[in-house]
Backbone as a ProteinNet text record, in pm:
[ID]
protein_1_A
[PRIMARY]
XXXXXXXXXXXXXXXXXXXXXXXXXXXXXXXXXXXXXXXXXXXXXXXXXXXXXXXXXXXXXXXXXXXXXXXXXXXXXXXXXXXXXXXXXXXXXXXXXXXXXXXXXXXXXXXXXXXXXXXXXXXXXXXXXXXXXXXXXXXXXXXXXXXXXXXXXXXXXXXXXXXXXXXXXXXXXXXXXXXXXXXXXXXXXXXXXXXXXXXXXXXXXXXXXXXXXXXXXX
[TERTIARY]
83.7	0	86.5	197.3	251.8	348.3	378.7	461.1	401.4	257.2	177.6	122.4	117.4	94.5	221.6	393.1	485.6	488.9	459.6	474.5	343.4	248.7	117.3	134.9	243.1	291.8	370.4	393.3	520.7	583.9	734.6	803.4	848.8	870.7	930.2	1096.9	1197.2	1320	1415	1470.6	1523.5	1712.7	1799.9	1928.8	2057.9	2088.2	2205.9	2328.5	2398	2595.9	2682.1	2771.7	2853.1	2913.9	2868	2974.6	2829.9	2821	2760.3	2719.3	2825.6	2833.8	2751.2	2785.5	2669.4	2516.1	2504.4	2349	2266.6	2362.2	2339.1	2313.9	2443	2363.4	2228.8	2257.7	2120.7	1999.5	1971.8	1843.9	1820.6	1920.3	1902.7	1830.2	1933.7	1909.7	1737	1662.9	1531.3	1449.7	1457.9	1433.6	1390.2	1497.2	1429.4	1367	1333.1	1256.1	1131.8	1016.9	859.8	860.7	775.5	725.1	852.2	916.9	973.8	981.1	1048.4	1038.7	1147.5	1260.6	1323.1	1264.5	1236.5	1240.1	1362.9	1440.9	1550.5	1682.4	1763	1928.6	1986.2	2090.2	2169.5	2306.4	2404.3	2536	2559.8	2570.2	2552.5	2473.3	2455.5	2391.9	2259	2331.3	2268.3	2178.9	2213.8	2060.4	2005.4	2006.9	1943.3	1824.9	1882.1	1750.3	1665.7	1765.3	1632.7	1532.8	1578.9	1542.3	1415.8	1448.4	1396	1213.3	1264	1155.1	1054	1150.3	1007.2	947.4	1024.3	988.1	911.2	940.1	865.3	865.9	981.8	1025.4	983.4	921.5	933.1	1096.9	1137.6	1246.5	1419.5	1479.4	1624.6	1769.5	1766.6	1917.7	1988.7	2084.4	2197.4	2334.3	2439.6	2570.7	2594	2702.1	2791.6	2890.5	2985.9	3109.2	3094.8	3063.1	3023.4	3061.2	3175	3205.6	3071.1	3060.7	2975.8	2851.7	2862.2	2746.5	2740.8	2766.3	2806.1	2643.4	2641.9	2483.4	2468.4	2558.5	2504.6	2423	2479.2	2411	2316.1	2266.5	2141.8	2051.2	2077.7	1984.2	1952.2	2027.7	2018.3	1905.4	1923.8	1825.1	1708.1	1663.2	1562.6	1477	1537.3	1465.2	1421.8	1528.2	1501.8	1376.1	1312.9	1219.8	1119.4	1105.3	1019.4	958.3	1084.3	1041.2	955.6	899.4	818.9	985.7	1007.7	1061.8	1197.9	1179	1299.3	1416.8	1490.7	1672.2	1731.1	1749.1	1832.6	1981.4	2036.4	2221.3	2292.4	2368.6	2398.5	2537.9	2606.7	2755.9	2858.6	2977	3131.6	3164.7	3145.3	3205.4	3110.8	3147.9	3100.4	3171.8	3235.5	3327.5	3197.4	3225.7	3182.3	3207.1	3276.6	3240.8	3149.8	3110.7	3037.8	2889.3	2848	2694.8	2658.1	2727.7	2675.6	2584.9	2678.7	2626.2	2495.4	2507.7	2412	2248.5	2259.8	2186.2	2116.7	2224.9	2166.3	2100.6	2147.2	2085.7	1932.3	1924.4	1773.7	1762.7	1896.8	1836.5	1787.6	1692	1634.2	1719.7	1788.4	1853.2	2007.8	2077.9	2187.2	2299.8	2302.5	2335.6	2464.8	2557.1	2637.3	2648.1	2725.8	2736.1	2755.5	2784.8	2845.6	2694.9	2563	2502.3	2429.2	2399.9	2306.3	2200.4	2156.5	2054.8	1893.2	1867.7	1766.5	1764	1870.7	1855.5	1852.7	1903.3	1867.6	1686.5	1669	1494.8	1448.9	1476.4	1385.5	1438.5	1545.5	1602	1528.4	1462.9	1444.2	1272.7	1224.9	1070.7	1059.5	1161	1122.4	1164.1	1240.8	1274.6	1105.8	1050.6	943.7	866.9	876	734.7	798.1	885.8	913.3	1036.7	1052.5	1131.4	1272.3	1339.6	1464.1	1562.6	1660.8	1732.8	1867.9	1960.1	2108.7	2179	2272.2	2348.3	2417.6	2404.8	2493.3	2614.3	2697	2859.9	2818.3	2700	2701	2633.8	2544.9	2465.5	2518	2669.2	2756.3	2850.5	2852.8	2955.7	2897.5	2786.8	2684.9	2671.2	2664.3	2599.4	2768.6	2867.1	3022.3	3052.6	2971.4	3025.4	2950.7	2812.7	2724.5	2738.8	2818.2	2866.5	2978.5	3080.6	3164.5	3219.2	3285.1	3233.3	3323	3299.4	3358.4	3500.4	3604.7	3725.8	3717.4	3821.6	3809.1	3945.4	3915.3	4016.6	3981	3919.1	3890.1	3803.8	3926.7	3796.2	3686.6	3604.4	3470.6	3476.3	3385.1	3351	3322.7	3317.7	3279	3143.3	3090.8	2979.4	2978.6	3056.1	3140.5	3135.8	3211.6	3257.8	3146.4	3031.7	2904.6	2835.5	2831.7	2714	2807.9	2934	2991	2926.7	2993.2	2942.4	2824.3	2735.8	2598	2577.1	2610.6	2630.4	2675.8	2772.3	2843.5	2768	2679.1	2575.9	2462.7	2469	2335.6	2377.4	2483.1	2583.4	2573.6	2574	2661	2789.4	2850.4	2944.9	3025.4	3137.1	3251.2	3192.2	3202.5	3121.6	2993.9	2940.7	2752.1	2776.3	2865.5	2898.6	2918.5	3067.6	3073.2	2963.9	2908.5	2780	2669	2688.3	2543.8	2563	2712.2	2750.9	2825.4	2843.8	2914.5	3068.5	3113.6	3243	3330.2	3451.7	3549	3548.4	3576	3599.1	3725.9	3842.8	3942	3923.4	3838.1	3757.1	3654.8	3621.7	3552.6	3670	3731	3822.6	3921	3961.5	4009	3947.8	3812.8	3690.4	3690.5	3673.5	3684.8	3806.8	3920.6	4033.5	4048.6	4011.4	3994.6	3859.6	3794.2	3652	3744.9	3837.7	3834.6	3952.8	4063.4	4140.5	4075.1	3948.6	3889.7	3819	3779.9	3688.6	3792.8	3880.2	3990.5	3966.9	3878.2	3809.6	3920.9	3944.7	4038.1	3983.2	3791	3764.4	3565.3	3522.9	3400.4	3299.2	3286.9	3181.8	3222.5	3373.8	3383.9	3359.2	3380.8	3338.1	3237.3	3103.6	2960.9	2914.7	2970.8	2955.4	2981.8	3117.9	3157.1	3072.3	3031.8	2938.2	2835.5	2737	2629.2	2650.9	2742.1	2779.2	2787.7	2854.1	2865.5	2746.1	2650.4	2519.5	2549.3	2637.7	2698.7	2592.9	2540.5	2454.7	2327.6	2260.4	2111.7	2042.9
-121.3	0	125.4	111.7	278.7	258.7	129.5	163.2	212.7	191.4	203.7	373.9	420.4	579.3	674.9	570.8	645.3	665.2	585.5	577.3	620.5	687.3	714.7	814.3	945.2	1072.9	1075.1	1083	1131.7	1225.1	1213.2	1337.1	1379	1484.3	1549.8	1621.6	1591.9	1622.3	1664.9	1763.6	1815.9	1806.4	1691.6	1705.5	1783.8	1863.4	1939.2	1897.2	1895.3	1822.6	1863.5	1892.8	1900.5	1805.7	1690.2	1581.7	1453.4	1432.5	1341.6	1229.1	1162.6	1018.8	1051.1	1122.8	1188.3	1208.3	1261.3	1300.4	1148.3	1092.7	940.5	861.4	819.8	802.2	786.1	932.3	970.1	922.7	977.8	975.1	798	713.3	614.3	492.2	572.1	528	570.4	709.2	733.6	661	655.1	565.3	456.2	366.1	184.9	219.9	344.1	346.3	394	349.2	385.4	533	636.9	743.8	851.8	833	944.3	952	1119.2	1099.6	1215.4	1255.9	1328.2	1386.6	1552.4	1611.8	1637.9	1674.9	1779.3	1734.7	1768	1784.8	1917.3	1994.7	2106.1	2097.6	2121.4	2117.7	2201.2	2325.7	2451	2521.7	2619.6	2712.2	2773.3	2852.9	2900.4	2837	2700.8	2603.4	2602.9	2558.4	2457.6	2620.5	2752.9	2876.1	2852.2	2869.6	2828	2746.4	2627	2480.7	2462.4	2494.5	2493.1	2555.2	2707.8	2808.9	2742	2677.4	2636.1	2496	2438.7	2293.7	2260.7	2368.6	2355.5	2235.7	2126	1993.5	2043.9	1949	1951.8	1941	1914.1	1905.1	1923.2	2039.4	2011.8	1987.9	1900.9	1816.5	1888.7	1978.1	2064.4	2032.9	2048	2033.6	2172.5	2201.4	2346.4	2382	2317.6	2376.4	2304.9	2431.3	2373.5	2508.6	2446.1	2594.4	2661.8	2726.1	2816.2	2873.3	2852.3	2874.1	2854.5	2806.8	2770.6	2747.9	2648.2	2569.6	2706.1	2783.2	2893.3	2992	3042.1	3145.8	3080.8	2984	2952.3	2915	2866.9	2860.5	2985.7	3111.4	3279.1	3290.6	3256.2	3337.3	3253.3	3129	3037.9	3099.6	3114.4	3198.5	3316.6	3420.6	3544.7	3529.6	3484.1	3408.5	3388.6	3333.3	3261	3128	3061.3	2926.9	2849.7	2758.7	2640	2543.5	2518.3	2364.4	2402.3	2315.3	2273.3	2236.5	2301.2	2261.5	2189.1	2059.4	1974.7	1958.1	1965	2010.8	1835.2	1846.1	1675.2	1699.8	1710.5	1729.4	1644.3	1647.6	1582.6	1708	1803.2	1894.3	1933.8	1915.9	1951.8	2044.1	2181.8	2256.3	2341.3	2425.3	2531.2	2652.6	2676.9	2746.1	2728.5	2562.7	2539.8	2526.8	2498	2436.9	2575.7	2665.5	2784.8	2892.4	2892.4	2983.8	2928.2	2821	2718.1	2680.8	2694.7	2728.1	2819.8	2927.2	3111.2	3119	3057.4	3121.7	3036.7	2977.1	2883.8	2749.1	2679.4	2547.5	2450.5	2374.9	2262.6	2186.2	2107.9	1997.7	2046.5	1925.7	1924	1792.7	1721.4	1584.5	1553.3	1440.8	1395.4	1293.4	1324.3	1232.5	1068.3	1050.6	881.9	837.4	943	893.6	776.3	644.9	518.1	568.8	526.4	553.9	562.6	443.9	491.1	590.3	635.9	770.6	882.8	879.9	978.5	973.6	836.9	839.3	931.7	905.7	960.7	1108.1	1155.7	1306.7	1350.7	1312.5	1394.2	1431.8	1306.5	1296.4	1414.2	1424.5	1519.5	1626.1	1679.8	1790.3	1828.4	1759	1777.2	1866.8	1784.5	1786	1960.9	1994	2140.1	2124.6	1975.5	1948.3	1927.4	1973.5	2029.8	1872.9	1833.3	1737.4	1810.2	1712.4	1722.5	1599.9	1610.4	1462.3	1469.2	1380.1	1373.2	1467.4	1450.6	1530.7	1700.2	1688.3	1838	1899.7	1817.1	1883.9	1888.9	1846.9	1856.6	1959.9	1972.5	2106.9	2212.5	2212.6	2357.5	2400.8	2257.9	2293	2339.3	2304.6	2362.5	2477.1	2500.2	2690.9	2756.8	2711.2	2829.4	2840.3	2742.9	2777	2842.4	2831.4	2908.3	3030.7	3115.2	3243.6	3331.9	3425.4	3476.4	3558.5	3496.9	3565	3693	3748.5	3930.8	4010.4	4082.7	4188	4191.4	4156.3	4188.6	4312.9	4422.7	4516.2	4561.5	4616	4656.1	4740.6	4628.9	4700.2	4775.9	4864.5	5011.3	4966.5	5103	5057.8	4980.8	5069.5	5015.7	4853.9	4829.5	4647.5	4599	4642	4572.5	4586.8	4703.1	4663.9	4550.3	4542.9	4437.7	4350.4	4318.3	4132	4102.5	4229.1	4160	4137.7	4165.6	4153.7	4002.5	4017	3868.9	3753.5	3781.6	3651.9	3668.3	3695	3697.9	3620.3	3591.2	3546.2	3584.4	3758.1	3848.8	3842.3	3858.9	3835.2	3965	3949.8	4116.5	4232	4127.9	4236.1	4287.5	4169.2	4263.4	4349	4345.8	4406.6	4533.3	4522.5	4663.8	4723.2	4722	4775	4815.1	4757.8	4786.9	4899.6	4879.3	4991.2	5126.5	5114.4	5188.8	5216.8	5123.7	5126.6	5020.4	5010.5	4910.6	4808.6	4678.1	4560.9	4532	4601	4665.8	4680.2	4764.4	4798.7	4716	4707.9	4577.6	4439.8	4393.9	4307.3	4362	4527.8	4613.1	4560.3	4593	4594.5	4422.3	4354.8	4167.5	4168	4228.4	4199	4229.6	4341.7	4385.7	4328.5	4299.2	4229.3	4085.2	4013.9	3862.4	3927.6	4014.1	4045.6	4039.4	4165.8	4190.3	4116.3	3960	3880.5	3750.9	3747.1	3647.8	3497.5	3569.2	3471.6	3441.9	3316.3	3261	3316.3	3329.7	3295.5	3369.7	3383.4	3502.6	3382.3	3299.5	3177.7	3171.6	3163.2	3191.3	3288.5	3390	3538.1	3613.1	3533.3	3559.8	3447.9	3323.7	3242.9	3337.6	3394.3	3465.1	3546.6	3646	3774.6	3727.1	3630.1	3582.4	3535.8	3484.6	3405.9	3541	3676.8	3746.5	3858.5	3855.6	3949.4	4061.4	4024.6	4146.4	4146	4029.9	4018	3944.8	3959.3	3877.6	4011
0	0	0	76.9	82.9	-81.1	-139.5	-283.4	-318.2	-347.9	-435.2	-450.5	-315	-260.3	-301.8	-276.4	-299.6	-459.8	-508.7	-672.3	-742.9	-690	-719.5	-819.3	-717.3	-803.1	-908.5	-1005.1	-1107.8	-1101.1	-1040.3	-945.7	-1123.6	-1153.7	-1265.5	-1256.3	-1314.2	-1325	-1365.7	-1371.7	-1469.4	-1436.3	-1512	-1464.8	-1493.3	-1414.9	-1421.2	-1403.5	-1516.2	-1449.1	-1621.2	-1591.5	-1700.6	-1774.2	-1691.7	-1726.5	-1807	-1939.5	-2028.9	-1927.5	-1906.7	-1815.1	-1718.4	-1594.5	-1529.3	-1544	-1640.9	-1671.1	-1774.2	-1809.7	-1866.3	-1746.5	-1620.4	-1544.1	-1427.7	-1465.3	-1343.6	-1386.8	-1525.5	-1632.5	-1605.2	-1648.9	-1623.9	-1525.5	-1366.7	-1238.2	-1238.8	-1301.4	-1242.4	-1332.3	-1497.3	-1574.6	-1486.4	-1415.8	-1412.1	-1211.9	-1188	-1065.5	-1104.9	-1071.7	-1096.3	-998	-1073	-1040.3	-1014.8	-1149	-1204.3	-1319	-1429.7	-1527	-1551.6	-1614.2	-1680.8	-1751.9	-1739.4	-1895.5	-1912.9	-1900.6	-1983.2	-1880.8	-1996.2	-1890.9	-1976.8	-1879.5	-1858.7	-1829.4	-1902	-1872.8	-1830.7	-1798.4	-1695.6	-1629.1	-1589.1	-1514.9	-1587.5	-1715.3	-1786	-1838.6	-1910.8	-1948.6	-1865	-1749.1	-1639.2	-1622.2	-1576	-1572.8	-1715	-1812.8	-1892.8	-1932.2	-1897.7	-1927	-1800.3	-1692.9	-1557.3	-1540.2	-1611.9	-1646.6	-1781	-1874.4	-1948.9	-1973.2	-1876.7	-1874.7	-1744.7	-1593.3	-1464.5	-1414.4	-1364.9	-1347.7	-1150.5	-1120	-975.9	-881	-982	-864.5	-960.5	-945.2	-1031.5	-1007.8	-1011.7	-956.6	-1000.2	-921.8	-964.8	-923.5	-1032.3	-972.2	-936.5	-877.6	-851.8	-939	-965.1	-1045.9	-1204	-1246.3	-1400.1	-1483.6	-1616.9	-1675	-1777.1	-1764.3	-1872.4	-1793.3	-1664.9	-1530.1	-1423.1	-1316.1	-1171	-1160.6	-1006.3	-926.3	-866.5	-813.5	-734.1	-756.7	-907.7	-975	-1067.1	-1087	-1129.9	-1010.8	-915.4	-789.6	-725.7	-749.7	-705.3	-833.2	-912.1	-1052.3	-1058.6	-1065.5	-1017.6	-903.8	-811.4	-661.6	-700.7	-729.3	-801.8	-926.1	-982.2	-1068.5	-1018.1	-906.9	-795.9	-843	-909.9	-981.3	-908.7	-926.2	-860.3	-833.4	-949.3	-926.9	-785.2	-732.9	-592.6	-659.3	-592.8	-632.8	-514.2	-581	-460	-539.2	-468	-476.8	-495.1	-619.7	-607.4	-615.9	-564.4	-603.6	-501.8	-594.1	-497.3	-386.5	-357.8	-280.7	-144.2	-46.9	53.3	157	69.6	181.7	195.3	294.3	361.4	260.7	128.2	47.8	-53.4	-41.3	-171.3	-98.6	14.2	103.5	145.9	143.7	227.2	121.2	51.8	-87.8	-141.2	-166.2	-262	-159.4	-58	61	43	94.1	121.4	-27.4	-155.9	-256.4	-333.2	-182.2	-206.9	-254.3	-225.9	-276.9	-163.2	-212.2	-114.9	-31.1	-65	6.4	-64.4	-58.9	-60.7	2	-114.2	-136.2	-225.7	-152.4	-235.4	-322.5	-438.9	-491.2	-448.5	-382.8	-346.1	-245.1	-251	-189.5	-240.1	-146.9	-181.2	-330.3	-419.3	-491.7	-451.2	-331	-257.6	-164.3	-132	-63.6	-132.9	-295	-414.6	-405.5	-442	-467.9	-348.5	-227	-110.9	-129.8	-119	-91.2	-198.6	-379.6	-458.8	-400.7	-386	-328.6	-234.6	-118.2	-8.3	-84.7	-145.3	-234.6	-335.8	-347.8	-425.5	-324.7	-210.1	-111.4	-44.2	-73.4	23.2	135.2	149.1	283.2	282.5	342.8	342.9	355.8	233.4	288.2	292.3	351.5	381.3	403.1	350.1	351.2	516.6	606.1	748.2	735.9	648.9	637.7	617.2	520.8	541.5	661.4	711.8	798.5	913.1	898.6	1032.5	1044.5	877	856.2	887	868.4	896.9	1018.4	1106.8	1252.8	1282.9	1275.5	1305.5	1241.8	1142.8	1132.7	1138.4	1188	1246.2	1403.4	1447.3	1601.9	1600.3	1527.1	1481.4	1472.7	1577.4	1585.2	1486.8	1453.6	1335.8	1408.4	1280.7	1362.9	1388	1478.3	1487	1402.9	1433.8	1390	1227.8	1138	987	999.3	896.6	885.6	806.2	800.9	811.9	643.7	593.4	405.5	340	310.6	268.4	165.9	178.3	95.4	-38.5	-97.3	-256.8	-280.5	-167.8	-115.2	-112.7	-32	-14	-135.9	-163.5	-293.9	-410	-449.1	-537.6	-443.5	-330.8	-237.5	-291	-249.6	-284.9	-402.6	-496.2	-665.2	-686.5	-616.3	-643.7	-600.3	-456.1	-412.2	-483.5	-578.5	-676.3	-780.1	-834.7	-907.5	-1021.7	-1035	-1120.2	-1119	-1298.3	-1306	-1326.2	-1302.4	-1276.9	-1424	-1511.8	-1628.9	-1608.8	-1565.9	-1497.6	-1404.7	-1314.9	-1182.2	-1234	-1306.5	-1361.6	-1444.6	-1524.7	-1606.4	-1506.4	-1400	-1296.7	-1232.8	-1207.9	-1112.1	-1172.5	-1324.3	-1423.5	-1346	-1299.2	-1281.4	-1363.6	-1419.4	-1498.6	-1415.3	-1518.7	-1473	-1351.3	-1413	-1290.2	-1177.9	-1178.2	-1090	-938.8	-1035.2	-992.7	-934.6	-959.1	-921	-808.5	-804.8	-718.9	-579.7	-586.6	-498.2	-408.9	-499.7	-458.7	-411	-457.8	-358.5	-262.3	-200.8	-57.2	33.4	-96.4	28	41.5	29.7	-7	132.6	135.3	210.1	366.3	340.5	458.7	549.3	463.9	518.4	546	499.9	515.4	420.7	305.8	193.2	56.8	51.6	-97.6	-265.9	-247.3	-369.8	-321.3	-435.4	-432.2	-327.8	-351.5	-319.3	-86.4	-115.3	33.9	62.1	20.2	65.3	89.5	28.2	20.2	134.1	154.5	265.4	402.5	434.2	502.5	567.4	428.4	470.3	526.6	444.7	501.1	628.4	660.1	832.7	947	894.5	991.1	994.5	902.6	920.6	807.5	750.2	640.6	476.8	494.1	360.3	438.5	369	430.2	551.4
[MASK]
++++++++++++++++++++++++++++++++++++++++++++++++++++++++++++++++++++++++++++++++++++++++++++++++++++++++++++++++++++++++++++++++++++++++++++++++++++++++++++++++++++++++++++++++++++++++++++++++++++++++++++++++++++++++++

């Protein structure tokens, strides 16, 4: 009785990954499980907003590091949209620069790759339903850097700094940045170097993690 209830629905899917093999697999794995169905796959960012918006898949399996688009800035523009479909996060990376961003910028869950395949089936289902998954490793990393207290002595961003940050957690790129703000790309990179200095961040994705952690964005 409950297969029959779990498989009643036809969860809808849309797969995101750069990598062929990948999106062959996945399509596959939901293929030979009852009560799913693939429309579409996306090798970046940029498909996956468009693909997402006119296909309306309940649920879109996103990677993060993908050239021609990043998971972040299509899960910022999806939200920004006020898409229906749920973004559950499928990726190899579980640092604290990649779960934080991809989070703050609205995705559902957030799952690794090496997870069981029946725990894919269930995480996409609750991703349908509204309900928040997390793989154990991440949801341990989270609870350790939101206890985490933010180092001291970094100083304090000028407006300039903040309006790029926030540019950047939207996942505008240094050319949109500059055009928005009619300042040079130079410019603009001037600006990221002292926010990445000031926050004690390697790379834009930690640095918007950062801000968001200390009350500086959000």
């Amino acid at each position: 009785m409950t297969e029959a209830t779990d498989t009643a629905r036809v969860i809808t899917l849309l797969v995101v990954d750069d990598h062929p093999v990948v999106r062959d697999g996945l399509r596959g794995m939901f293929a030979s499980a009852p009560g799913f169905d693939v429309l579409g796959e996306a090798a970046d960012g940029v498909a996956a907003v468009e693909l997402a918006t006119r296909l309306d898949p309940d649920v879109v399996l996103m990677d993060l590091r993908m050239p021609g688009g990043g998971g972040v800035a299509a899960i910022a523009e999806l939200t920004r949209l006020g898409a229906r479909s749920k973004v559950l996060v499928l990726t190899t990376y579980d640092t604290d620069s990649d779960t934080l961003p991809a989070i703050e910028a609205g995705a559902t869950g957030y799952l690794l790759k090496d997870a069981p395949r029946d725990e894919l089936f269930t995480a996409v289902r609750a991703a349908a339903d509204g309900r928040t998954v997390l793989s154990p490793a991440v949801a341990s990393r989270l609870v350790a850097r939101v206890r985490t207290p933010a180092a001291p002595g970094h100083e304090s961003l000028s407006a300039r700094e903040r309006e790029v940050l926030c540019l950047v957690a939207r996942g505008t790129s240094n050319r949109e940045i500059a055009a928005e703000l009619f300042i040079s790309e130079a410019t603009v990179k001037t600006h990221l170097t002292h926010v990445f200095a000031k926050l004690g961040a390697k790379d834009r994705a930690a640095a918007v993690a950062v801000a968001y952690e200390r009350g500086i964005l959000g």
